[in-house]
N, C-alpha and C positions, 0 to 999 in steps of 0.2 A: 596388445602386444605383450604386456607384461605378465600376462594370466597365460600366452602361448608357452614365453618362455620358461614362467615356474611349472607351466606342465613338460615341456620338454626336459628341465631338471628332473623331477620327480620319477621319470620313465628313465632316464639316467641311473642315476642313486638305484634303483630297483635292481639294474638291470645288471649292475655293480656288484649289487649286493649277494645279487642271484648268481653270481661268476665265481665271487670271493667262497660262499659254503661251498660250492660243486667242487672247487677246488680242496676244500677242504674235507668234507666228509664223502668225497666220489670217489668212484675205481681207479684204481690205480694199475697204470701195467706194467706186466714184468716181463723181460727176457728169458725167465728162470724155465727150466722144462719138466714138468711136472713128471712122476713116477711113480708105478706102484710098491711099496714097502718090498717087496720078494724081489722086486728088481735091483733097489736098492741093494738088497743083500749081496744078491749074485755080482753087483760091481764092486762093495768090497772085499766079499774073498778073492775074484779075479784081480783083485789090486789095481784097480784104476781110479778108486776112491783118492783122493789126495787130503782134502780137510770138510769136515760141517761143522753147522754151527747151531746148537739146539736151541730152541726155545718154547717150551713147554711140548707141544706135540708136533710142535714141527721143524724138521730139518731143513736145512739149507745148506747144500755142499757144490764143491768142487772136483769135477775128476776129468782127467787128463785124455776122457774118448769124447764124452759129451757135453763138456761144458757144464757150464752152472744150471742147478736143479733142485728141483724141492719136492718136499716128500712129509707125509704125515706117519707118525709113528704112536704105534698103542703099547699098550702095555708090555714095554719087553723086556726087564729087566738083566736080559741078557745079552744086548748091545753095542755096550759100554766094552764089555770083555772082547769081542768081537773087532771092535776098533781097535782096540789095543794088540789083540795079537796082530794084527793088520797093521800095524804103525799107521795109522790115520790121524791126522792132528785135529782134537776135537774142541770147543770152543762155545762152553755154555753159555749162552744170557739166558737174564730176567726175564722173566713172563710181563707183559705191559697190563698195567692196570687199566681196566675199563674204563672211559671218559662219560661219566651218568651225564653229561650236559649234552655232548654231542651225539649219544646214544639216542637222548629224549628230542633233541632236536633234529636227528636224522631219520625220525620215523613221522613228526610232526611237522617238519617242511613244507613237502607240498600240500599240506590241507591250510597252513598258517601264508601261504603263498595263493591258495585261490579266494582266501577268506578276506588278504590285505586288497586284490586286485579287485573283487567284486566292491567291496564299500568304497575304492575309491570310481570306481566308476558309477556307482550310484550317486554319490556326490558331485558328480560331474552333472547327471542326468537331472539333479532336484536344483541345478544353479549353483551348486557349489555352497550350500546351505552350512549352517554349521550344526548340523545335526544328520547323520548318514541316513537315517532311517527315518527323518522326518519327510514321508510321503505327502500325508495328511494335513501339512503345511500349507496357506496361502501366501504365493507369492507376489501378495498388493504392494503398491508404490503408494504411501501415504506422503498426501502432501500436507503441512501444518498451518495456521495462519499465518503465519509471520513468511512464508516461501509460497502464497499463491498472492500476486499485485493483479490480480484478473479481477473488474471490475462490469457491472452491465454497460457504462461504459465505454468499455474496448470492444461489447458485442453491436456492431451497427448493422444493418439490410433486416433484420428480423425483429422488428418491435414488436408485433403481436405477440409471436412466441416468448419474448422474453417477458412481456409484460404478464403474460398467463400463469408466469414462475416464480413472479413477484413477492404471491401468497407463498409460496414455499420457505421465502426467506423471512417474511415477518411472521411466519412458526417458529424456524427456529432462532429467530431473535427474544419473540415473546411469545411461550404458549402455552401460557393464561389466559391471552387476549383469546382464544376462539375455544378453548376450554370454560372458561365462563359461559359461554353460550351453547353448550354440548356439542359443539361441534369437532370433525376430528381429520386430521387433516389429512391427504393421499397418503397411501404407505407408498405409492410408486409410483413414479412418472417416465413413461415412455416414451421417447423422443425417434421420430421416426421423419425422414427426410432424406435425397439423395448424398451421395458422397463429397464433400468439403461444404456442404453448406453452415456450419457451424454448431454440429451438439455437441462435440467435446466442449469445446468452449463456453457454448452457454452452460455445462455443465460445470467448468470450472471457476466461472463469474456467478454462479449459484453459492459455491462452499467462499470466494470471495468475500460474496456482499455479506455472509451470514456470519464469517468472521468462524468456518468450524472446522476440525481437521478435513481433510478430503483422500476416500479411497480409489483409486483406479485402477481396474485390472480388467484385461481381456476375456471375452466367452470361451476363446479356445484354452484360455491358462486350465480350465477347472480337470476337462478330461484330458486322462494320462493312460496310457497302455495298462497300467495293474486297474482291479477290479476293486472299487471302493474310494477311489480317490479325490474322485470329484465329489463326493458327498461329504467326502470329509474336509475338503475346502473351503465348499458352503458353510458349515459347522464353523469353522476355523474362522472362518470371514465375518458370518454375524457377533462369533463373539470376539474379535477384536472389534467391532463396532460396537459392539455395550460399552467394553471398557472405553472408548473413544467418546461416547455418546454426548450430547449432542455429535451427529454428523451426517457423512454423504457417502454413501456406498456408489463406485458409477461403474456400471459393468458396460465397456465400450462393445458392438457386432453381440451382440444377446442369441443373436439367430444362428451361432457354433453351437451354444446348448441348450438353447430355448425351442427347437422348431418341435412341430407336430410329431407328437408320440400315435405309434402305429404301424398301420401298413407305408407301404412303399418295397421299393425294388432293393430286395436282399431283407425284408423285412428291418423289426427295430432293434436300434442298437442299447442294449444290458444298461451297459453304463453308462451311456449318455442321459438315457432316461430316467435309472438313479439320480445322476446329478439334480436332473430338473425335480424331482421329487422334490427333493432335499429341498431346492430353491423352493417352492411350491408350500411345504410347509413352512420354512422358515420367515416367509413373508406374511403368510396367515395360517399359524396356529396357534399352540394354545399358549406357548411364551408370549410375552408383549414385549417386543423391540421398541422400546422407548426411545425417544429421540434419533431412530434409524428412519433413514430415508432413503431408498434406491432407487437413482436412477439408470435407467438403461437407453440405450443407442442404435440407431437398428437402422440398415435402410432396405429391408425383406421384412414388412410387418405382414405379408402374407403369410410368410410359412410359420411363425410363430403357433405355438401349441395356444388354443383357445382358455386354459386352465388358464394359461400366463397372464392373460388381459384380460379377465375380471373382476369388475368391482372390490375392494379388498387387497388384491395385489397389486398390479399396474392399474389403478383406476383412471386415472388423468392419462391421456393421451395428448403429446402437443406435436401438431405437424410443422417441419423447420424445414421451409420452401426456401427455394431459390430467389434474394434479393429481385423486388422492381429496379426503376430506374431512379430512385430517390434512395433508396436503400445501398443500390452500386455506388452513387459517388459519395457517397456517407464512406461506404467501403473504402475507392479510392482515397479519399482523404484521408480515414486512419492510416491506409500501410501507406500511402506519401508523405508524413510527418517529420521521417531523417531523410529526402529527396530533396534536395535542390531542383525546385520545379521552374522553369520561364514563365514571364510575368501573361505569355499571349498564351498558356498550356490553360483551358478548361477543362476541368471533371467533369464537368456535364455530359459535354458531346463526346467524351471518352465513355461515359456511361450510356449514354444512348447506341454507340455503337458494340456495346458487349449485350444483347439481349440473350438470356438464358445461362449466364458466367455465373457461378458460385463465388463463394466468398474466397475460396482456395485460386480457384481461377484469376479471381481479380489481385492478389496477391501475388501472384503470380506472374503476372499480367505486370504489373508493377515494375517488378524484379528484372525481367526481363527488358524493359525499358530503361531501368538506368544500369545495364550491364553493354546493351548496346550504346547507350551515349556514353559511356565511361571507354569502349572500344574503340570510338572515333573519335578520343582525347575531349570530349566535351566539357564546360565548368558546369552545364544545368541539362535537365534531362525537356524536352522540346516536345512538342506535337510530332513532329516527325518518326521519333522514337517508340511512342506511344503506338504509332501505326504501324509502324515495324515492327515492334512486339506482339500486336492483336494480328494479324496474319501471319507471325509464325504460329500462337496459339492454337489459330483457329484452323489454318489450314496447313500446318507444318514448314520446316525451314528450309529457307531455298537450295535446290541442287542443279548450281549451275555447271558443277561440273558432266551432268551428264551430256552425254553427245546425242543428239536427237540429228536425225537425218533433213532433210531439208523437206521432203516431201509429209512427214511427220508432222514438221512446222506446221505448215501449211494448212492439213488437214485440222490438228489441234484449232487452228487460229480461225477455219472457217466454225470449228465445232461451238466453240465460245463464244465466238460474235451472235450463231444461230440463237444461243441461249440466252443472250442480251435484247437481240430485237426484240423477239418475243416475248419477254418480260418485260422492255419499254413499252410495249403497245398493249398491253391489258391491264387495266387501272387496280386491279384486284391484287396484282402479284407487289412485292414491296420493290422499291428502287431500285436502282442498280449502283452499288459503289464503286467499282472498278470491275475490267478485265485482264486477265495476265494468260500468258503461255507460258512464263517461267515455269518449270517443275516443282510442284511442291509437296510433299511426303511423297503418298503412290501415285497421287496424279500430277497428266503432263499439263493441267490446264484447268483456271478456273473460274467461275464467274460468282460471285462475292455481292451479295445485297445487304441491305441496310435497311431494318425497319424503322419506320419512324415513331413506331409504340409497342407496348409490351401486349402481347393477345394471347389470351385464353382461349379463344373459341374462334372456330371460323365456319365463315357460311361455306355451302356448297360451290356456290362463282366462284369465289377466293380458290376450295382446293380445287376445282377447278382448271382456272389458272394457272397456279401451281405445277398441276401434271404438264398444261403445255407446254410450259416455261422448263419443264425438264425432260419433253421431246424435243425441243429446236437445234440442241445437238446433231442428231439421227436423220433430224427432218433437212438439215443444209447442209450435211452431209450428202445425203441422195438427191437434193438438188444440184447441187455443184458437179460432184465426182460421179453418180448416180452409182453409188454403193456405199456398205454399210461397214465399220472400222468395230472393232471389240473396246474402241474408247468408250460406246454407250451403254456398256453393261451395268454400271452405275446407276447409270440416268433407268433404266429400263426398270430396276430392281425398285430403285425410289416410288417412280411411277409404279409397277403393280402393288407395291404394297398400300401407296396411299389408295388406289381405286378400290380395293378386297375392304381396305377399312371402311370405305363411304360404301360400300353393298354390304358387306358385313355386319360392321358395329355401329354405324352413326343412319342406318336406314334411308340413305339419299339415291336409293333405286325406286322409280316408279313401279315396275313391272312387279320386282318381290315386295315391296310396301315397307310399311314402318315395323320391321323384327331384326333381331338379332340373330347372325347365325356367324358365332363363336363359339367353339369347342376348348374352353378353359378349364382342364383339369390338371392343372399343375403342374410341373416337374414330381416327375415317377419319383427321384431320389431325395426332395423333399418330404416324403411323409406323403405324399398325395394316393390317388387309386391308380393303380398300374394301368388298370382297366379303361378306358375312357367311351363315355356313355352318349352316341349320335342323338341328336335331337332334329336331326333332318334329314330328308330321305335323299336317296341318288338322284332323282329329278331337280330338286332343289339345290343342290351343287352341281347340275348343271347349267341350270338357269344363273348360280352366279358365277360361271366362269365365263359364260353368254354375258351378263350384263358390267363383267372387269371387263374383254375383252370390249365391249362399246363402248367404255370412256377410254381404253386407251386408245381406238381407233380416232374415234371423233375428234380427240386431244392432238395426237398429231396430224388429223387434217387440216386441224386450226392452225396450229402452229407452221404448217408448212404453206398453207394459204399468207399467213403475214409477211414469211421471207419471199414470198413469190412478188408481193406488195413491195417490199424493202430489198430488192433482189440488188438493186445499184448501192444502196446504203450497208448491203452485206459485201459486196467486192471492196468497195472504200475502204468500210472497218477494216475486215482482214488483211488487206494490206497496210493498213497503217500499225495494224496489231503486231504484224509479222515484222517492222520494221523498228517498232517501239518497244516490243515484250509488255506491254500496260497498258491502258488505257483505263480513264475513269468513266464514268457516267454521264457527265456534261460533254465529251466527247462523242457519246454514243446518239446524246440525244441532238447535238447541234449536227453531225452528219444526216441523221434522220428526219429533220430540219430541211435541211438542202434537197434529199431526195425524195420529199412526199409527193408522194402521189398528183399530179395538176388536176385531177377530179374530186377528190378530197379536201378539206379544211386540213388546217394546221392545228386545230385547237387541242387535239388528243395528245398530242408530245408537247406541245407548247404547258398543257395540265401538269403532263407528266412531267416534264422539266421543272417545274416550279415545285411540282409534290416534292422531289428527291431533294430540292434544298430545305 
């Protein structure tokens, strides 16, 4: 506010200023009527002349047909005599002396006028720097020891990564210790993981532990519109890290000026590619950056240019995954330390039910918990809160204000119930934690599982499963109403893409066998080939739109066969959904309980009941 308003002064003052000379050294107008000398004449021997008033060559009179006028007069020494026989009353002034200030200033104005507006708008453009024409300037945020309390510590969910960094910090503590033994320690480490999982931070619990100033600045800061700029930051940037040295250079998103130099759509960009130069040699050439360490941040190690990561430069690479399930309540625990938590609240099963939350998430996750028990006047933030906040999260905040028609209802409530049978009845799909109709972001409805473990990999059963479990929408749909709502365009989109990847990429088509048929050639505007090179014939893509199209058919025959099974235990649900707005899983499975089948055993949901606790 204060930087709006001293600009707002400053275009003030200017504009002042700019008023006051115009005023001053600008045209002036007259009423006067100008005249040729001869004409002059002719009015005063006609005697209509009444008085002028000379001043060097110029007249300025009065006459009694036209008024006041003025007139330039040369050499006429015969004038004077003329007035006089004429009784004209004449009335010499001083010639005005030349003003050399506002002579030199009224020719030099507007160039002292576009010269003052350009530097300050440059100043504007460079941050308001105190140097107008320091382009070539880096605009890093150094932080000193004594202003980073970031500790390894306050990094919890990522032990491996941080312990891999470990070495970094007993270099720059002592480095003798691996100088004695010729060894030398990364010039780079590049920290590559999705968004909030924590590199900033472990970058900052690095210059921490090591007790060393710490630099940070952005990939986009280096390129600027002029030509040279970014090289000259790089420049600027290692050598504030000399004088700084020991220290931590941490260039957050690398992949603004780091990506693949080349082709790509509109070919490469001048100076972006300067920049990376620049970076390129500064990290390894012939200067030795002594006690420089950079690290960089990235979550596109794809598009990075190959010069960037190797050996030499970024040699260390450390992946900074998404916290397990020991790692999340480590997380919770950190940011629930100023919480007033209830004594029946576990981390645990808060962390069992966040699988795949980043450490941002969970933080978040957090926050959002005790802003809801702080809204419903609470003194401690509850399990209840906790679950109120992980379902806005996950699936967005309720909008009860919208109006949904009754027949909407209805449809929604049979859509979701479909999608719970059938993920009750296949042992492969994870639990079921609740069903709701509320509305939550774009959807009117939704059904919410719960794993009981964190998975890496799954077999074929499982996805599987999975596609049924997100046909039974579509499939109790067409049993019920026997037609089809644009609710399942979700579900439909989920389902072909998981099926294209199990014939695709994971090989789990009999028919085409164990290959890959993925067409990976990058984003064109990455640096990648425009061009993209088939590795399979038209036959072959046919065969796999043939073999998507069989798991998605087989998938909802499955799935529509179970609600045919559960056809009493899908009217129940729904109504009681349509009555409730929620229902959980014990609910889903104790109806399903009641309406098995009398040909059937009870073991399979009685399983599944016990699995989901």
């Amino acid at each position: 506010m204060n930087t709006f308003l001293r600009n707002i002064g400053i275009w003030l003052v200017i504009g002042l200023v700019m008023l006051m000379l115009f005023n001053l050294v600008g045209p002036r107008e007259s009423d006067e009527r100008k005249i040729t000398f001869s004409e002059f004449i002719s009015q005063i021997e006609s005697g209509s002349v009444l008085e002028v008033s000379i001043r060097g060559s110029e007249v300025h009179g009065v006459s009694n047909t036209n008024g006041s006028f003025q007139t330039n007069v040369p050499n006429y020494p015969a004038l004077f005599e003329i007035l006089d026989r004429h009784q004209v009353r004449v009335r010499v002034e001083p010639t005005d002396q030349t003003n050399l200030f506002l002579a030199i200033l009224n020719s030099w104005l507007p160039m002292i006028l576009i010269i003052g507006i350009w530097l300050f708008f440059m100043r504007q453009v460079q941050g308001g720097g105190s140097r107008a024409m320091g382009f070539g300037k880096i605009r890093s945020r150094i932080t000193n020891t004594e202003d980073n309390p970031i500790k390894f510590g306050d990094v919890q969910g990522i032990d491996e990564s941080r312990e891999e960094l470990e070495e970094i910090v007993d270099f720059l503590k002592d480095p003798g210790k691996f100088e004695r033994l010729g060894g030398e320690i990364p010039r780079g480490v590049l920290l590559m993981g999705e968004p909030g999982t924590g590199k900033t931070l472990l970058a900052k619990a690095i210059a921490g532990e090591a007790a060393v100033p710490f630099f940070s600045i952005s990939g986009s800061d280096f390129v600027e519109m002029f030509v040279g700029v970014g090289a000259s930051r790089v420049r600027d940037m290692f050598l504030q890290g000399k004088k700084h040295a020991p220290c931590i250079i941490f260039i957050d998103e690398i992949d603004a000026v780091g990506r693949s130099r080349g082709a790509g759509l509109g070919g490469g960009n001048d100076e972006r590619e300067q920049t990376l130069n620049q970076l390129l040699v500064e990290m390894d050439g012939f200067e030795i950056n002594e006690g420089i360490i950079v690290i960089a941040a990235t979550n596109r190690p794809d598009v990075l240019d190959p010069a960037l990561l190797r050996p030499g430069r970024f040699d260390r690479h450390v992946v900074v995954p998404a916290p397990d399930i020991k790692g999340r309540e480590n997380i919770l625990k950190t940011h629930s330390k100023n919480i007033e938590l209830d004594k029946e609240v576990s981390l645990n099963t808060v962390a069992r039910g966040t699988p795949g939350f980043t450490g941002a998430d969970l933080a978040n996750l957090v926050n959002e918990a005790a802003l809801w028990a702080a809204r419903q006047d609470k003194e401690t933030v509850g399990s209840e809160d906790f679950e109120h906040a992980r379902d806005k999260v996950m699936m967005g905040a309720e909008r009860r204000s919208l109006l949904i028609s009754d027949e909407e209802k209805e449809t929604t409530a049979y859509h979701e119930v479909g999608h719970a049978l059938v993920a009750a009845s296949i042992e492969e799909v994870d639990p079921i934690h609740k069903v709701s109709i509320i509305p939550r972001g774009r959807a009117l409805g939704v059904t919410m599982l719960l794993p009981e473990e964190d998975r890496h990999s799954h077999n074929k059963r499982a996805l599987l499963g999975q596609i049924a479990m997100t046909m039974g929408g579509r499939a109790a749909e067409q049993l019920v109403f026997d037609r089809y709502t644009t609710g399942a365009s979700d579900d439909l989109k989920r389902a072909t893409e998981l099926a294209r990847k199990m014939v695709c990429q994971w090989g789990m088509s009999e028919k085409l066998g164990p290959l890959t048929y993925v067409e990976d050639a990058g984003h064109v505007f990455l640096g990648r080939d425009l061009q993209q090179h088939k590795e399979f014939s038209n036959e072959s893509m046919r065969m796999i739109d043939e073999e998507v199209l069989k798991i998605l058919s087989s998938s909802y025959e499955r799935a529509k066969k179970i609600l045919i099974k559960y056809r009493e235990a899908l009217e129940s649900l729904a109504k009681t959904l349509i009555e409730q707005e929620t229902i959980d899983g014990d609910c889903v499975h104790q109806v399903m309980q009641e309406y098995e089948p009398k040909t059937k055993k009870k073991t399979t949901v009685k399983t599944r009941k016990q699995k989901s606790k």
